[in-house]
N, C-alpha and C positions, 0 to 999 in steps of 0.2 A: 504494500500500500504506500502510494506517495503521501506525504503529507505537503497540502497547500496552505496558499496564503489565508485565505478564509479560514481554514481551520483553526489553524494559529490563532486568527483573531477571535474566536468564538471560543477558544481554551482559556484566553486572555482575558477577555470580558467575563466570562464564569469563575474564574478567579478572583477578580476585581472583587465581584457581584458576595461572593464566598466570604472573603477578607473583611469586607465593609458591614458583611450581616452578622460574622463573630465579633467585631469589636462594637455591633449595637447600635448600628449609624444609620439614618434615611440617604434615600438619596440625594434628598436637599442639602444634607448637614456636608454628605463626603464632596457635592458638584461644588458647594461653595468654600471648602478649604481649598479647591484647587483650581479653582476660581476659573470655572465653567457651569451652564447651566443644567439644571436636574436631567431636563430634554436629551442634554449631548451626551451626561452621564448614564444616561436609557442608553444612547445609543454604543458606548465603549462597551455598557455591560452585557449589550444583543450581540456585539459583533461585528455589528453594520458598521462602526466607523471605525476605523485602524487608533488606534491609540500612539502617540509618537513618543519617542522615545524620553525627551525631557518630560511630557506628561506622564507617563510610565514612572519613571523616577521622583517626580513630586506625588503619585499615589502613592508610592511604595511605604515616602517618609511621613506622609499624612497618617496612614495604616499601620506604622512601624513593623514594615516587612522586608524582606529582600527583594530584590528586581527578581531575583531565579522563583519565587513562591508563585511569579505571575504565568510562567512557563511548565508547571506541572500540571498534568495530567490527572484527574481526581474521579473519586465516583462516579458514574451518567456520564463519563468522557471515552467511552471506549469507542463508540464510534465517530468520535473524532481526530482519535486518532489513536494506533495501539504502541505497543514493546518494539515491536517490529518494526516499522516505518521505515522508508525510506525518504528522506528530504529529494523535493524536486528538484533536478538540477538546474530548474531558471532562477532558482535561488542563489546558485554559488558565481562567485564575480568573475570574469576570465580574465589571466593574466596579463599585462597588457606592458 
């Protein structure tokens, strides 16, 4: 199984989503520590919008998580993606 970019973002946002409902937080509380709206935070935690990588990292510290917690694979994720996977190669950069 490839694992794509979608997927990724949908493991991302389920972890977001994960992290933000163990430390007890709405979505209003965690959009406005990171100073975007509840709306956009719907959308990081769907999947639908890529999360960028300094946004990523201001959850983490808002969460007091590591970046790698947003990257695991948890319950309800096996069809998102498994053990086995292999990463699509339009992912890796060619040397240039």
């Amino acid at each position: 199984m490839r694992v794509t970019a979608g997927q990724i973002d949908r493991i991302i946002g389920c972890n977001i989503r994960r992290r933000r409902l163990a430390r007890g937080m709405t979505q209003q509380e965690l959009a406005s520590d990171i100073g975007v709206s509840f709306q956009q935070l719907q959308k990081y935690e769907a999947g639908t919008n890529r999360v960028s990588a300094g946004m990523l990292f201001r959850i983490s510290v808002v969460l007091g998580v590591s970046l790698y917690a947003f990257f695991e694979a948890g319950p309800g994720d096996e069809n998102q993606l498994d053990n086995e996977a292999e990463v699509d190669p339009s992912f890796r950069q060619s040397d240039r």
